[in-house]
C-alpha positions, -999 to +999 in steps of 0.1 A: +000+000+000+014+033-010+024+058+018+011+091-003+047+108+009+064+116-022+096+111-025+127+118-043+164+098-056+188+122-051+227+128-062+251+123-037+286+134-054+265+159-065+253+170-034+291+172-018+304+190-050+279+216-046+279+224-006+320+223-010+320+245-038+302+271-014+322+265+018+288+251+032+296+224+062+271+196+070+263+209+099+250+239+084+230+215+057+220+197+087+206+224+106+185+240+072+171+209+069+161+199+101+178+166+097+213+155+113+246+154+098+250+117+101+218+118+077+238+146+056+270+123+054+249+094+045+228+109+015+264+125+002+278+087+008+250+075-014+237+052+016+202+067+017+198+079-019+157+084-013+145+111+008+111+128+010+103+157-019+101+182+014+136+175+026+148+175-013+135+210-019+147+223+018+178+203+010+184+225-028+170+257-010+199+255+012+227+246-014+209+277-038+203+253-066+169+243-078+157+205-071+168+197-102+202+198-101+206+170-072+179+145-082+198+116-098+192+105-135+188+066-132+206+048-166+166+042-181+162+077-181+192+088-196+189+059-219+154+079-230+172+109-235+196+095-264+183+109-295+166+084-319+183+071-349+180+097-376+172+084-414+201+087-435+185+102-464+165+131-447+189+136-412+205+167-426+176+186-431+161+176-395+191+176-380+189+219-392+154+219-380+164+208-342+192+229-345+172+262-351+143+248-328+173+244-299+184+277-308+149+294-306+140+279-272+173+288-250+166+322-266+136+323-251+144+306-219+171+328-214+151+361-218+124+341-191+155+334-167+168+374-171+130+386-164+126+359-137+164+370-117+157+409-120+122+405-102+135+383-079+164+405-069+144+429-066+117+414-042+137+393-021+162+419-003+169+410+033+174+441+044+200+423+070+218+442+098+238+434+132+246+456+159+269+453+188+259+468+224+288+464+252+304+484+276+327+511+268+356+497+294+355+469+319+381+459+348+409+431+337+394+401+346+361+411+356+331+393+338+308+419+313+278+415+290+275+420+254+246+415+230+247+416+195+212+424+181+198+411+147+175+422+121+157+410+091+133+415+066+125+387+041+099+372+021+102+332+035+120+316+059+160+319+063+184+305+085+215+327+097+246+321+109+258+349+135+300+344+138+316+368+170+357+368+175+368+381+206+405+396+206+430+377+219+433+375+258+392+376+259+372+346+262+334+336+264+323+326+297+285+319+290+258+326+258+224+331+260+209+315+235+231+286+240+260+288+213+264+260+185+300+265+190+322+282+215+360+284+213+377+307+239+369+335+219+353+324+190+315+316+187+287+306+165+254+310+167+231+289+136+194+299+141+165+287+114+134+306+133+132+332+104+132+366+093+127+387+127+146+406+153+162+389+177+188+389+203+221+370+208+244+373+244+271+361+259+296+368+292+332+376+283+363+388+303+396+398+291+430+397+311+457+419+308+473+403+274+445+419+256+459+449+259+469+468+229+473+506+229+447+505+259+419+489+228+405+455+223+386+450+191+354+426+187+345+416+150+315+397+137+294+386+105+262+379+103+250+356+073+220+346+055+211+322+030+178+319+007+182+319-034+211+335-027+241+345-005+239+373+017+265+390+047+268+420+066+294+429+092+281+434+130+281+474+132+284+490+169+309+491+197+340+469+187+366+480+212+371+484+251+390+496+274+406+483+300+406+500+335+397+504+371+360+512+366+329+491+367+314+488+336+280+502+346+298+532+351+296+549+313+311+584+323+339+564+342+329+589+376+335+562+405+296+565+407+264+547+390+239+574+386+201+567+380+208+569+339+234+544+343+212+519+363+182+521+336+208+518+307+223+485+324+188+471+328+175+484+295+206+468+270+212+436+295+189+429+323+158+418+305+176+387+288+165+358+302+197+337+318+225+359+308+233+359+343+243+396+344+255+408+379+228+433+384+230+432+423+267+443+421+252+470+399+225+480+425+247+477+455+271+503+440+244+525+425+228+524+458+262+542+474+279+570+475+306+560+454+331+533+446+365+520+445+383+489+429+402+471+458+433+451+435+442+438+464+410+420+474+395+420+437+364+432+450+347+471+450+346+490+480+317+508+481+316+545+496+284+552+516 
């Protein structure tokens, strides 16, 4: 009895040249399709040739090729496509009829592919961007937020890959969401929820061999893939300082005013397990004044 799931035979060599030609990993093939990469290494392997139409078209979606190109010609088909055996005495003249016939219709299918590319292009812009919001300075060693928020506008779903590298002598200590990869200072965030705004966070902290001409520089890339390629660099803050204030405290003052308190809970202390300090925040706001103890590695607070 049938299943009524279509399904389709697809290419593997094909599948590999294609997501290696465009630096793609499985993991990122994995995580458009919604499938693992175990399933990824298997369809490339030829193992599991037959996978349902859905996954084929998520599958060419995310290598930016229509269906088409990955589905595997079996050898009756191709056999089908060799052209029939032409009369001797009247193959030259059809032989010019298919010629000007195969001339004709790429002519035409090329002027319906131009049409077909300039509308596209011209519906489909993402309208990506990515901006960094961290403190301006931060204590060596002590732990401090950042949050890199994302925008975009599309017509159908996306997926994007969101890319952060910390100088050197900074590291990630936690991410909110949850990282697909951290590495010291490098991280990766892979998200398929769509076009949206939404916010990615993590902990850092940088010791004193990140110092360099009293500036640390943050870079990051944002990337999205539909039909076609798209990537932005993440725009904000990119450096800090480092010195013997508290972070909370923008105007560096020894003191965190009432502006300063809002900010910190406006940019940070809404995000659901970041795990900001915000009590160390409050308990300094809610003084006089402060000072950094090196000694003791703790802030004395004035009252």
């Amino acid at each position: 009895m049938k299943s009524g799931v279509a399904m389709v035979q697809v290419s593997g060599p094909k599948i590999r040249s294609l997501r290696e030609e465009q630096n793609l990993t499985q993991l990122y093939l994995a995580t458009a399709v919604g499938v693992t990469t175990e399933t990824i290494s298997r369809w490339e392997r030829q193992e599991a040739p037959t996978l349902k139409e859905e996954n084929g078209l998520k599958l060419a979606e995310a290598l930016a090729v229509p269906i088409t190109e990955i589905v595997a010609v079996s050898e009756a088909q191709a056999q089908k496509q060799e052209p029939e055996k032409e009369d001797p005495v009247v193959s030259p003249v059809r032989s010019v009829k298919k010629v000007l016939f195969f001339i004709a219709a790429n002519i035409l299918l090329l002027g319906v592919l131009l049409f077909l590319i300039i509308m596209f292009r011209g519906s489909e812009s993402l309208h990506l961007s990515a901006r960094r919001i961290m403190p301006s300075h931060t204590l060596t060693g002590h732990p401090f937020p950042v949050v890199v928020k994302v925008d975009f506008e599309s017509g159908k779903t996306s997926s994007l890959l969101l890319k952060e590298q910390l100088p050197v002598g900074c590291i990630v200590l936690h991410t909110v969401p949850e990282a697909t990869v951290v590495d010291g200072g490098f991280l990766k965030w892979i998200d398929k929820d769509g076009p949206g705004k939404r916010s990615f966070s993590y902990i850092a902290k940088c010791d004193a061999s990140a110092r360099n001409d009293d500036f640390s520089s943050f870079v990051g890339t944002l990337l999205v893939r539909q039909s076609s390629r798209q990537e932005v660099e993440v725009d904000g803050r990119s450096r800090i300082h480092l010195l013997e204030y508290h972070w909370a405290d923008a105007d560096k003052n020894h003191i965190v005013d009432d502006e300063e308190l809002l900010a910190v809970y406006d940019d940070f202390g809404r995000i659901d397990g970041l795990n900001v300090d915000i009590e160390e925040v409050e308990t300094i706001w809610m003084g006089s004044g402060y000072r950094w103890n090196p000694e003791t590695s703790v802030f004395k607070i004035i009252p």
